[in-house]
N, C-alpha and C positions, 0 to 999 in steps of 0.2 A: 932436628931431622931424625927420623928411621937408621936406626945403624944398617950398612950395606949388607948385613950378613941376614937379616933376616928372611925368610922364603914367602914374601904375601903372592906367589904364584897357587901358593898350595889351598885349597877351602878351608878356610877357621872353624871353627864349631858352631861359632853363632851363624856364619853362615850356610852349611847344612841345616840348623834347627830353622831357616828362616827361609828357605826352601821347601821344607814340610808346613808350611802353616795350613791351619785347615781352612775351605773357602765353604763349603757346602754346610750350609745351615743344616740339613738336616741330620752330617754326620754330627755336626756339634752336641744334637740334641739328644743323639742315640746314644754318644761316650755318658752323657748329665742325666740318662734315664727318662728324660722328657718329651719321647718323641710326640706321645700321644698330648702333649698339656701346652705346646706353645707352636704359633703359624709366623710364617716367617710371610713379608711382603714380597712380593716376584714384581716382574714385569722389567720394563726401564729402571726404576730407579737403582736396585739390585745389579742392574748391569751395569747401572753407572758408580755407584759406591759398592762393590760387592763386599760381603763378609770377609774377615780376614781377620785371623789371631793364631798366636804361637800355641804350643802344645803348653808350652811352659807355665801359658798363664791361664789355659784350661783347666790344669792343674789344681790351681788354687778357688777355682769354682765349687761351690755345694751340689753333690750330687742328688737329685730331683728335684731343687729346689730352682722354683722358675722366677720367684726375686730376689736370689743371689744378686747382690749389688755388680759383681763383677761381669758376670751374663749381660747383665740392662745393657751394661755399656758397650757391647759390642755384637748384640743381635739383631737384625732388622725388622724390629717390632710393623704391624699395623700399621697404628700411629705413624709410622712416618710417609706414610700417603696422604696425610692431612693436608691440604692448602688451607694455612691460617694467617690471616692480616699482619703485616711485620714483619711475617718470617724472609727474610728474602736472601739469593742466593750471596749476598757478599753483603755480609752486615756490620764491620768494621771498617770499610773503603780502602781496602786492601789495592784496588784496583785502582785508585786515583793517589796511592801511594808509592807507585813507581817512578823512581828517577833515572834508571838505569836497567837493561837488561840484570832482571835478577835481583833490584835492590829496591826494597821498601824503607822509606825515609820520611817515619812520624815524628820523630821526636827527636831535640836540640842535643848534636852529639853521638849519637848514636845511628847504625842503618842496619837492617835486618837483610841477610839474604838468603833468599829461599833458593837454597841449594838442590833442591830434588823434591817431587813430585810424592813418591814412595815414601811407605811406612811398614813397622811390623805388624803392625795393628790397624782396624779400621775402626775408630770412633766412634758412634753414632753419631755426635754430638757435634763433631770438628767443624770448627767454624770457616773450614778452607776445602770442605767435601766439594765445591764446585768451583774451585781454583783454575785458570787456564795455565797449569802448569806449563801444558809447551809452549806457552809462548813467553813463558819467564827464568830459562836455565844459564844462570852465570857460566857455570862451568861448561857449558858448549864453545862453540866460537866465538862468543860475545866474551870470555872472561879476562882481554886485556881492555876492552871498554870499563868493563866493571872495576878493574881498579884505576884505572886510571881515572873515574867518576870519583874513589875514595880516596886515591892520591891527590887530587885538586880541592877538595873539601880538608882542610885544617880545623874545620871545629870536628869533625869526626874523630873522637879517639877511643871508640867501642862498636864492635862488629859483632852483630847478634846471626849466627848459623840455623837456620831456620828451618821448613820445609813445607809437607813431608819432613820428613827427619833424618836430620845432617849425619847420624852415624847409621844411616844404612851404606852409605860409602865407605869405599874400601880405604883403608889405613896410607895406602900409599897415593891417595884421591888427594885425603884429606890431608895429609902432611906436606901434598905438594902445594895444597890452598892456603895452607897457614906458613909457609915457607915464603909465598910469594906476599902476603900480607904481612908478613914482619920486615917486608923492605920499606913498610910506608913509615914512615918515622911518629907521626902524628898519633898509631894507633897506637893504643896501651892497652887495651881490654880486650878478651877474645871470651864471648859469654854463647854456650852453647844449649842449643834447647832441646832435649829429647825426652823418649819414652822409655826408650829401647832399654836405660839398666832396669826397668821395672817390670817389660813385659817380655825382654829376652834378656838376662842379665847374663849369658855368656858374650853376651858385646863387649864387655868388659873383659877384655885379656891384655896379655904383655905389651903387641902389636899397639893396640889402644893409651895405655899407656905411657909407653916409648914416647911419640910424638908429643902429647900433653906433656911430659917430663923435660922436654926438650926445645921445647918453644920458650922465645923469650915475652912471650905475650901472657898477662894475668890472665888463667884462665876460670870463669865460674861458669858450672853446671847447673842450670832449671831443670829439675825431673818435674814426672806429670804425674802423681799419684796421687788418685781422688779419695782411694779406700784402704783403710791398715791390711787387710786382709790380702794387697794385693804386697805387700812386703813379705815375703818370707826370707829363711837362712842364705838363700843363692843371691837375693838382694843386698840384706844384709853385707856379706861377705862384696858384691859390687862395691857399693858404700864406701868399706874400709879399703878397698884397694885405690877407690877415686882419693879419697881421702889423702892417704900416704903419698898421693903422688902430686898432693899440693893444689889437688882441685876445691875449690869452694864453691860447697853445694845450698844450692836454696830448692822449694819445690813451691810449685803450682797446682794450685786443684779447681777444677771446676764446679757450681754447687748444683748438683742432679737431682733431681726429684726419683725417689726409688733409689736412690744409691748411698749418696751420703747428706741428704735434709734432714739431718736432726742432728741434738749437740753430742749424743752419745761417740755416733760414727765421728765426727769431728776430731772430739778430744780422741779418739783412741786414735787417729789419724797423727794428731798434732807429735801426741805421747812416743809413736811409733817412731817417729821421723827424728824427733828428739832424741832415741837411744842411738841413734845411726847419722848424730851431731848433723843431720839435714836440717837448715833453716825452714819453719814456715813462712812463705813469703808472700801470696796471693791467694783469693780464695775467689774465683770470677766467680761474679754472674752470668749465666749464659748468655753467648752472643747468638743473638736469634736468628738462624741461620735456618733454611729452610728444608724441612724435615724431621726437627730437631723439638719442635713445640712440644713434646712430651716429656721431655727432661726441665722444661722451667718451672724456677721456683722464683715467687716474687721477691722485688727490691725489700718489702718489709718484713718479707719470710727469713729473710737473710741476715737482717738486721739484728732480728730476736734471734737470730745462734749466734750470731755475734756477741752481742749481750750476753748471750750466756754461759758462752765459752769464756768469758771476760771472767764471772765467777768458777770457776772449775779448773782455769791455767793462770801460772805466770804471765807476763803479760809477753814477755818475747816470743811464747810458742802461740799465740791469738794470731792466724793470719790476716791481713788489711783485706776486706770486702772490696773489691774494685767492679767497676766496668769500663770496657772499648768504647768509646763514644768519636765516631768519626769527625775528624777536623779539631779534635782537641788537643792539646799542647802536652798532655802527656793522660795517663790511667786517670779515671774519676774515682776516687778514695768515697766508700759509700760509709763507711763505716770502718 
């Protein structure tokens, strides 16, 4: 638990920095020198997915450079006005995975729940961009159903914090959520999925923490980071604080077309993660979500960097190639 003396009444830093995020494509374009060289798509879809990224991780973008890897991924190209065959709005069965307000339930042992709607960042690519999050919030009035759906299930003994992304909630949200999930006996795992030490690493403070330190549940962190570039020293220093406080860390990357398809970006990816003892852990193929056709790279495109990361790393830093395949018993290992 939270020692009582802490004041989470007061706003944390990361949450003023996540207050200021910028929404309006064009100012993005004007900080990066590009107003003139990149169109953003308007209309609906823009109002339904709008732009959305930190200052922080503006920051680490190339100034006029309009394929900076780290731009691709979160401007609303063109492209994503396309209707293309396949892409469709829920391309994992996210939606036929519900057992519970708030609880997705693919695989033996485990339940994911998607804690909030909300992110720091807006994907392009996110394979949950047309999610009906209201009608899926544990932590509403449904959240003694929701455990009590995890207290009746005994093969469950790892609860995956989902979203959106579970640490946009505030310290004393989430301490109250893992407080009442260490009275189930059965759980043992508390494995958290976010963005947030990569693209706001002031989430990362004492507050944060605290609870993680203080939970009787193992807890392991999945970061989302596609591209080395998007690590820097504030990361870095995230990292080592997760770290000390007993958190094990794996990361997740998605493989982008324009961003990190090729072995160069990989390895420096892999290398990166590596100084800052992050496991590589996954390396998806895009889940063809609609909108998002512009970022795929083929099953066999993916193969060959596989392959060839195979000669360039050890083999513990090679992340496994997978994809979501609906109604499967667990990730499709492609390579």
């Amino acid at each position: 638990m939270i020692p009582q003396t802490q004041r989470l009444d007061v706003k944390q830093a990361w949450q003023i920095a996540l207050a200021n995020v910028i929404k309006d494509p064009l100012d993005l374009l004007k900080q990066l020198g590009l107003s003139d060289k990149l169109t953003a798509i308007d209309g609906d879809i823009v109002k339904k997915f709008p732009l959305r990224v930190p200052q922080n991780y503006i920051n680490k973008m190339r100034f006029g450079d309009v394929d900076d890897p780290l731009l691709r991924q979160v401007f609303p190209l063109l492209e994503e006005g396309l209707t293309v065959e396949n892409f469709v709005n829920d391309p994992v069965g996210d939606g036929l995975a519900v057992t519970a307000p708030g609880i997705l339930q693919k695989y033996h042992g485990r339940a994911l729940l998607v804690t909030t709607g909300a992110c720091a960042i807006h994907c392009r690519y996110c394979f949950r961009r047309h999610f009906p999050y209201g009608d899926s919030n544990p932590l509403a009035s449904q959240w003694s159903q929701t455990l009590a759906t995890l207290a009746d299930d005994s093969t469950i003994n790892e609860v995956i914090l989902s979203g959106g992304d579970p640490l946009i909630l505030s310290d004393s949200k989430l301490a109250a959520m893992i407080a009442d999930l260490e009275q189930i006996p059965h759980l043992k795992r508390l494995r958290i999925h976010t963005r947030l030490p990569i693209v706001l690493p002031e989430r990362v403070d004492q507050h944060l923490l605290d609870w993680i330190q203080h939970t009787s549940l193992h807890v392991i962190m999945v970061i989302h980071a596609n591209h080395a570039n998007e690590i820097d020293g504030e990361v870095e220093q995230a990292m080592k604080q997760l770290r000390e406080a007993s958190c094990q860390l794996l990361n997740q990357a998605v493989l982008l077309k324009g961003v990190n398809d090729n072995a160069t970006a990989l390895y420096d990816l892999s290398e990166r993660l590596s100084e800052l003892y992050v496991q590589p852990y996954y390396l998806h193929l895009l889940d063809p979500v609609a909108g998002a056709s512009h970022f795929d790279v083929s099953e066999q495109d993916g193969i060959t960097l596989i392959s060839q990361l195979r000669t360039m790393l050890p083999g513990y830093l090679v992340p496994r190639l997978v994809r979501e395949q609906q109604g499967e018993a667990s990730k499709t290992i492609i390579s």
